[in-house]
C-alpha positions in Angstrom: 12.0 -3.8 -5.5 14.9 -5.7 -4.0 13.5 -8.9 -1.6 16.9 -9.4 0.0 16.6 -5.8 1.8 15.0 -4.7 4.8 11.9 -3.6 4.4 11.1 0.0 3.3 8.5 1.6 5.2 5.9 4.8 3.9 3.6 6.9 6.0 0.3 8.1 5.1 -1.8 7.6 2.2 -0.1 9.8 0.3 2.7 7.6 0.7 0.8 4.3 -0.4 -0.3 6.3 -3.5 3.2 6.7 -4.4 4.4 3.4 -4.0 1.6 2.2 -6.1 1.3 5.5 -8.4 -2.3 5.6 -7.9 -4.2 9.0 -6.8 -5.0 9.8 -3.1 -8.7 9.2 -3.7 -7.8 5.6 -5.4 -5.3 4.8 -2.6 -8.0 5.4 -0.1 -10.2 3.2 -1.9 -7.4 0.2 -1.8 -7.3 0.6 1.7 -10.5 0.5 2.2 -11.1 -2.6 0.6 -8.5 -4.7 1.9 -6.5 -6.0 -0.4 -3.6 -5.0 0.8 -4.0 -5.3 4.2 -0.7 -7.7 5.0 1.0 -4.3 4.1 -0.6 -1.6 6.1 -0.1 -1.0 10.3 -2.4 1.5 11.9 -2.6 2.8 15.1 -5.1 5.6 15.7 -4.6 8.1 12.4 -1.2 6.7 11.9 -0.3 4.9 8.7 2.5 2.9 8.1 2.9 0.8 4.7 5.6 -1.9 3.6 6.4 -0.4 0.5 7.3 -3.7 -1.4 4.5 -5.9 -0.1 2.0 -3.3 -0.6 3.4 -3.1 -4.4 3.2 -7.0 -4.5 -0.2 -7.4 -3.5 -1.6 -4.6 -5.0 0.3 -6.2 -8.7 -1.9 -9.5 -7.7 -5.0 -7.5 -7.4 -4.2 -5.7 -11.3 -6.8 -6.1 -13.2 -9.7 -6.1 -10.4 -12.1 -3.0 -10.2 -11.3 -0.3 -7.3 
């Protein structure tokens, strides 16, 4: 993913499980353990993810158990 771009933006986990082409249930897990947590805002039940940091962190966290 380009750096000089605005950010792109994904809702939902279903979203985040995209961007990192991961299943729901593992996507859920990522969230939950914070590894990414630069990339996500939440407000209530609302997710939003930036796309190419949550890809970034996530590729720094390869290798680790979910």
């Amino acid at each position: 993913m380009n750096e000089n771009t605005t950010p792109q933006w994904v809702r939902g986990i279903e979203g985040l499980a995209s961007v990192l082409q991961v299943s729901v249930s593992t996507a859920k897990r990522i969230k939950k353990r914070g590894s990414i947590r630069k990339a996500i805002h939440q407000e209530g039940r609302t997710i939003l993810v930036n796309a190419p940091l949550a890809f970034e962190l996530f590729g720094a966290q390869q290798g680790k158990h979910f």
